[in-house]
Kinemage of the C-alpha trace (Angstrom):
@kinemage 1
@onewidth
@group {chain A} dominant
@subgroup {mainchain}
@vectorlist {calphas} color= white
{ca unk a 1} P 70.085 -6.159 -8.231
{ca unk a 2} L 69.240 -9.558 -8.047
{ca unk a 3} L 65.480 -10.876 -8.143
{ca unk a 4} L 63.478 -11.279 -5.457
{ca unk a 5} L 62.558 -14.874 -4.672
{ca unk a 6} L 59.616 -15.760 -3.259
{ca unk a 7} L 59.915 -17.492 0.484
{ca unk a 8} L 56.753 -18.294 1.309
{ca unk a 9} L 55.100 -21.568 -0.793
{ca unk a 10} L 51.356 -20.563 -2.056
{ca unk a 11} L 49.439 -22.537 -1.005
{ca unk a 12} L 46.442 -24.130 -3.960
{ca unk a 13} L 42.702 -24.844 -2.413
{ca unk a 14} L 41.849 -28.186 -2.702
{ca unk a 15} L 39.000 -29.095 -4.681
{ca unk a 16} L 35.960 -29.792 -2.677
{ca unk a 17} L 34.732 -33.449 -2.843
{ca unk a 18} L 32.249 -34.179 -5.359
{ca unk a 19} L 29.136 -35.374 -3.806
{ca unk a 20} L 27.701 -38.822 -4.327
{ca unk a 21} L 25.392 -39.189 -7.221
{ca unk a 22} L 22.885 -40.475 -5.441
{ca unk a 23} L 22.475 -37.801 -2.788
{ca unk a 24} L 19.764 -35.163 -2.151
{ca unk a 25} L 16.777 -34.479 -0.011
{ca unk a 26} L 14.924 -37.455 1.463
{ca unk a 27} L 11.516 -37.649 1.520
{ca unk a 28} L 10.889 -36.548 5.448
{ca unk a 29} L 12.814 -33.110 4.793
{ca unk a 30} L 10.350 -32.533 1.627
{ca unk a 31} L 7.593 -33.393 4.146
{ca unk a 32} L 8.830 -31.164 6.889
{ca unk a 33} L 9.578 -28.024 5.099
{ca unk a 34} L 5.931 -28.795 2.896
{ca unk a 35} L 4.457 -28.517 6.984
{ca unk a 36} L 6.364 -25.838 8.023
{ca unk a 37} L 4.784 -23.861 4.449
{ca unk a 38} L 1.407 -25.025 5.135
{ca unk a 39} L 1.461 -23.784 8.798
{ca unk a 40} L 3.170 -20.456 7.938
{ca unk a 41} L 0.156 -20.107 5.133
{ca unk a 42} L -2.685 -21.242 7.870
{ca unk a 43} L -1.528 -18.482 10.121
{ca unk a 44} L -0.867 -16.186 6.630
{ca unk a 45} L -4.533 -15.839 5.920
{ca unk a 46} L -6.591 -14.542 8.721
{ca unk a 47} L -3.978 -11.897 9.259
{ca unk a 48} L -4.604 -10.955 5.549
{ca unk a 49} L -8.515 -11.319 5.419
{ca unk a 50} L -8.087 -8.481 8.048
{ca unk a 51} L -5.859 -6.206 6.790
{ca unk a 52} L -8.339 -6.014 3.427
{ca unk a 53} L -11.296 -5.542 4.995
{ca unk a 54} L -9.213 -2.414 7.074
{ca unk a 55} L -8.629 -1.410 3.808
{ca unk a 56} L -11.704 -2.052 2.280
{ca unk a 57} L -13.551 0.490 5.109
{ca unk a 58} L -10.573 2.739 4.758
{ca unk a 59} L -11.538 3.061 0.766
{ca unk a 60} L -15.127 3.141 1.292
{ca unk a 61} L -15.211 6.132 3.915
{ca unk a 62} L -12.686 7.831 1.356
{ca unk a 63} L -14.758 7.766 -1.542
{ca unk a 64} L -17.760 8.928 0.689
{ca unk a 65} L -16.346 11.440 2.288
{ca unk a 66} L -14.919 12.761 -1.158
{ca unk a 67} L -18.473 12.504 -2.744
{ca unk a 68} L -20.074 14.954 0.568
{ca unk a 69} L -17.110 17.261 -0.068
{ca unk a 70} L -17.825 17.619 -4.052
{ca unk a 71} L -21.537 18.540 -3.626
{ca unk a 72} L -20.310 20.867 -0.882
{ca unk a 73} L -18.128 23.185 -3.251
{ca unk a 74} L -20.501 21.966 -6.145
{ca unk a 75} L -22.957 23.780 -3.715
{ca unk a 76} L -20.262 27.154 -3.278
{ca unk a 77} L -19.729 26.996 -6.362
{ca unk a 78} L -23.285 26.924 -8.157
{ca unk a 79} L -24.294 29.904 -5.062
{ca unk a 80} L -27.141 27.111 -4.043
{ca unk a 81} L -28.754 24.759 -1.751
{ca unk a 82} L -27.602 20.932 -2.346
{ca unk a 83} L -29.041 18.370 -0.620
{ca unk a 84} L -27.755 14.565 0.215
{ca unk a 85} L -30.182 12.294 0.997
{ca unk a 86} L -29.048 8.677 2.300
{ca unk a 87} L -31.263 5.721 2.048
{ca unk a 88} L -30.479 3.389 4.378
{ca unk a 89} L -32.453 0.091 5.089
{ca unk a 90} L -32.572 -2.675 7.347
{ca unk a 91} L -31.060 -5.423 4.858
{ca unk a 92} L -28.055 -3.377 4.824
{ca unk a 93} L -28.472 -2.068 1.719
{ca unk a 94} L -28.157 2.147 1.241
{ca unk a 95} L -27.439 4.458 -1.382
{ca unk a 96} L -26.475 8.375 -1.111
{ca unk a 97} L -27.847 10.550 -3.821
{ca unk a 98} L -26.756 14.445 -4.546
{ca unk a 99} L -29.783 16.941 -6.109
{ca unk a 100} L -30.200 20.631 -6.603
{ca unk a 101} L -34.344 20.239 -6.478
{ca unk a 102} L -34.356 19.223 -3.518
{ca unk a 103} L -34.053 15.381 -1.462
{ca unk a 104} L -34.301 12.691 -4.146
{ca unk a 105} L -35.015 8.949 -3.827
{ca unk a 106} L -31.468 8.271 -4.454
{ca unk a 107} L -32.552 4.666 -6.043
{ca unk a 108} L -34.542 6.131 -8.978
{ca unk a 109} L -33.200 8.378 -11.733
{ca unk a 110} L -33.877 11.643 -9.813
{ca unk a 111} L -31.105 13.056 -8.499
{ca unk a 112} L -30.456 16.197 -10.795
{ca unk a 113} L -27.959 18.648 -10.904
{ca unk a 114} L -28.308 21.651 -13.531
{ca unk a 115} L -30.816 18.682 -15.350
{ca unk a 116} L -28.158 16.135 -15.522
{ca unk a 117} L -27.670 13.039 -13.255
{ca unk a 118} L -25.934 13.447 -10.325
{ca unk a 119} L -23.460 10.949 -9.027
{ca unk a 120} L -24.561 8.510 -6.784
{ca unk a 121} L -23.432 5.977 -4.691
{ca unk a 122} L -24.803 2.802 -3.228
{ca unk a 123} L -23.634 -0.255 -1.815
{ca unk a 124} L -23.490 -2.816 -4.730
{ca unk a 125} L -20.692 -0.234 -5.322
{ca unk a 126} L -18.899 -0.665 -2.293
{ca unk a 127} L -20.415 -4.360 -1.042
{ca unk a 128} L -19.998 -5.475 2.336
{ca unk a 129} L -19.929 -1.158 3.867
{ca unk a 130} L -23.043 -0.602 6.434
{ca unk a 131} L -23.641 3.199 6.556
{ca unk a 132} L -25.884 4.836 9.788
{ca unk a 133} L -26.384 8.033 9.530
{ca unk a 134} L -27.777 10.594 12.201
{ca unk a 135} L -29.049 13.301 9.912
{ca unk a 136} L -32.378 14.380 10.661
{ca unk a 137} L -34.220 12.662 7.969
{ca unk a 138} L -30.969 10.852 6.750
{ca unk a 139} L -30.670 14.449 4.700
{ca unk a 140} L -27.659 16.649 4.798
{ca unk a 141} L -27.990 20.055 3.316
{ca unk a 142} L -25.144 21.828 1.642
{ca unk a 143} L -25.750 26.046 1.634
{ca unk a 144} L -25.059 28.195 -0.987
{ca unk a 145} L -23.268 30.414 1.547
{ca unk a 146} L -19.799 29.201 2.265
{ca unk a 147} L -21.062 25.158 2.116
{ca unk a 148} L -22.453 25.141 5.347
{ca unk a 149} L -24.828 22.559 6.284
{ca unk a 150} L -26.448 21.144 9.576
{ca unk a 151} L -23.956 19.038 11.995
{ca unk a 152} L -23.968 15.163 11.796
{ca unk a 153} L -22.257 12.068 11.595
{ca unk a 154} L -22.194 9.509 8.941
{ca unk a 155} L -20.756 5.833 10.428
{ca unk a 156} L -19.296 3.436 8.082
{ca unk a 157} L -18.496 -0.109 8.809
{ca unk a 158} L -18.098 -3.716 7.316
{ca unk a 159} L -20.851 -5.727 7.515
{ca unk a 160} L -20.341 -8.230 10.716
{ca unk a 161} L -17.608 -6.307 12.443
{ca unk a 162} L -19.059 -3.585 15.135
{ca unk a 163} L -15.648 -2.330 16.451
{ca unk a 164} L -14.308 -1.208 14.132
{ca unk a 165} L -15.773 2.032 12.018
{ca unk a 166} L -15.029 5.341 10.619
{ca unk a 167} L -17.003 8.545 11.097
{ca unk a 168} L -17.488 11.227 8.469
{ca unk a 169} L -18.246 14.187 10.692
{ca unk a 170} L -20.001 17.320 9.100
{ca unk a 171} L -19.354 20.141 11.311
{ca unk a 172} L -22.076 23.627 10.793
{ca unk a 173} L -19.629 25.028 8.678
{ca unk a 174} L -19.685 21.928 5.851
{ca unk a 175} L -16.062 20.919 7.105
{ca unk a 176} L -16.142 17.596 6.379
{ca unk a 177} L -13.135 14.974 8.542
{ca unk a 178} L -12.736 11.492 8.574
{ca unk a 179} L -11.977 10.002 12.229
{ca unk a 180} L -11.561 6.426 13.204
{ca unk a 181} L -12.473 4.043 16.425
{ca unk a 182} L -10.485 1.277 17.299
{ca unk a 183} L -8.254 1.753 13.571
{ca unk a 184} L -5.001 3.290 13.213
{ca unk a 185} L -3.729 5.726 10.186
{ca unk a 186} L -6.663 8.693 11.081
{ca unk a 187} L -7.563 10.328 13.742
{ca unk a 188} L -9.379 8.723 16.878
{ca unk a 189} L -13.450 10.249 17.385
């Protein structure tokens, strides 16, 4: 059988033109593209100054809402009364303190449980969170008897913005829920 001969002529690419040594990117592109950067990065930073101080409230009603349900099953646990007492003031400063004796002034050293310091938290640990609280007394009460405690809310914003908060509701039976007004990811109040 004889070979097979190829018909059809491949076909080579031909090389691309080298470019000029002297060319680039003139000056006015660099400028244009170092505007269209700095406007992108203008608009960048409100949007992100927002989203962390979402988060920041978020975090803050998280850790106090975990805090309320530790004494609560510290309180089921130990078969008696706990009591949080929040001390909030007009400067914006508060603090939350956790006792077996009774209320304590949750800025001294006070706040026992079994004898040993309880855990406390305030707001140089969480700057820029404003807590109002509607607890008679700013006191919530955890009872030995399943955890229950007296209904209330606990309202937890960033300093300077009003519409937007979370809620830490405390229903009669020490159930303890996060909700959320005018903020998505929980549940509206």
């Amino acid at each position: 059988m004889p070979a097979r001969i190829a018909t059809y002529a491949t076909r080579r690419p031909r090389p691309k033109p080298a470019r000029a040594v002297g060319a680039g990117v003139s000056l006015l592109e660099v400028l244009l593209a170092l505007a269209i950067v700095a406007l992108l990065a203008v608009q960048a930073v409100p949007a992100a100054q927002g989203l962390l101080a979402k988060q920041r409230l978020k975090g803050a009603a998280e850790i106090i809402g975990a805090e309320l349900r530790a004494a609560r099953l510290e309180a089921i646990r130990a078969n008696r009364s706990l009591a949080v007492r929040f001390v909030i003031q007009d400067s914006g400063q508060w603090c939350m303190g956790i006792s077996d004796a009774g209320p304590c002034a949750c800025d001294r050293e006070e706040c026992l449980i079994d004898g040993r310091p309880a855990p406390r938290l305030d707001s140089t640990a969480l700057p820029h969170i404003r807590l109002a609280s509607n607890f008679p007394g700013h006191l919530l009460r955890f009872g030995p008897l399943r955890g229950g405690a007296r209904p209330g809310t606990l309202r937890v914003r960033i300093a300077g913005e009003s519409e937007k908060e979370m809620r830490i509701v405390v229903s009669s039976l020490g159930r303890i829920r996060l909700c959320a007004v005018r903020l998505r990811g929980y549940p509206p109040c």
